[in-house]
C-alpha positions in Angstrom: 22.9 61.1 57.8 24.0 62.6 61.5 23.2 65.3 63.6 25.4 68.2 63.4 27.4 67.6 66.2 28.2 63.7 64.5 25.9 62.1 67.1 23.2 59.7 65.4 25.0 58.5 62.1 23.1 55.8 60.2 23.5 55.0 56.8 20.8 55.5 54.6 21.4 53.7 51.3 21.3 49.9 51.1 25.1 47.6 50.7 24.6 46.9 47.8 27.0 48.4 45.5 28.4 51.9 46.0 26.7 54.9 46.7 28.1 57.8 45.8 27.8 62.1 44.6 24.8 62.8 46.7 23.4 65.5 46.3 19.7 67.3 48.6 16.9 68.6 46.5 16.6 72.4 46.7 13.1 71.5 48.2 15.1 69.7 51.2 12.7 66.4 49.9 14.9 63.9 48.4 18.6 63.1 47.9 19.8 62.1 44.6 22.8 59.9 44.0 24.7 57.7 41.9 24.5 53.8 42.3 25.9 51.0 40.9 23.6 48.2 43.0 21.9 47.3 40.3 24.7 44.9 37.8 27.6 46.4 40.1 29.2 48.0 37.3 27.1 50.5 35.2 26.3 53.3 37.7 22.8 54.7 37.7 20.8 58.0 39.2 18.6 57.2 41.7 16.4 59.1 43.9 15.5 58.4 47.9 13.6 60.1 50.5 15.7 62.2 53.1 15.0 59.0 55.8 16.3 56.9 53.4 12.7 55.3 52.1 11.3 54.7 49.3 14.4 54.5 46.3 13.7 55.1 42.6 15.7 54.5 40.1 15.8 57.7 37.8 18.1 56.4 34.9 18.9 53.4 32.9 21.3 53.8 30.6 23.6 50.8 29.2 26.6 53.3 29.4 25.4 54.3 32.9 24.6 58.0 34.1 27.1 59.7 37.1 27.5 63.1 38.7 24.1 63.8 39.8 23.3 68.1 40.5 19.9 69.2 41.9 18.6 71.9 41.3 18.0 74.8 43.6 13.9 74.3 43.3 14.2 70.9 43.7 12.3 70.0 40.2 15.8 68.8 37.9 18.2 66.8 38.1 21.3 67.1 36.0 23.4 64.1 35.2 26.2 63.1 33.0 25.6 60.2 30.5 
């Protein structure tokens, strides 16, 4: 996350893994993504606070889950499995 003049950057999601397809809550709450960190090769949906804190894992399927959307109230999330 950064200002929007690119002063500030720091990265919000842990190494572990990649990161990737975020995606803000419509509520501007949470950003959802798609993360591999847990076995490094089935990607999962997870959900973090907009500072970063407090992750949750919101799938956990053995085929994995990618291409999170939010939607615009910020109540669903949409995923491919």
């Amino acid at each position: 996350i950064m200002n929007a003049d690119g002063s500030g950057a720091r990265q919000l999601t842990a190494n572990a893994g990649e990161n990737i397809l975020p995606c803000v809550t419509g509520d501007g709450r949470h950003i959802v993504f798609a993360s591999n960190r847990g076995d490094l090769q089935t990607y999962q949906i997870w959900r973090m606070n907009m500072d970063g804190g407090s992750p949750v894992q919101l799938t956990n399927s053995e085929t994995g889950a990618r291409g999170p959307a939010c939607s615009p109230d910020g109540k669903t999330v949409f995923y491919a499995a």
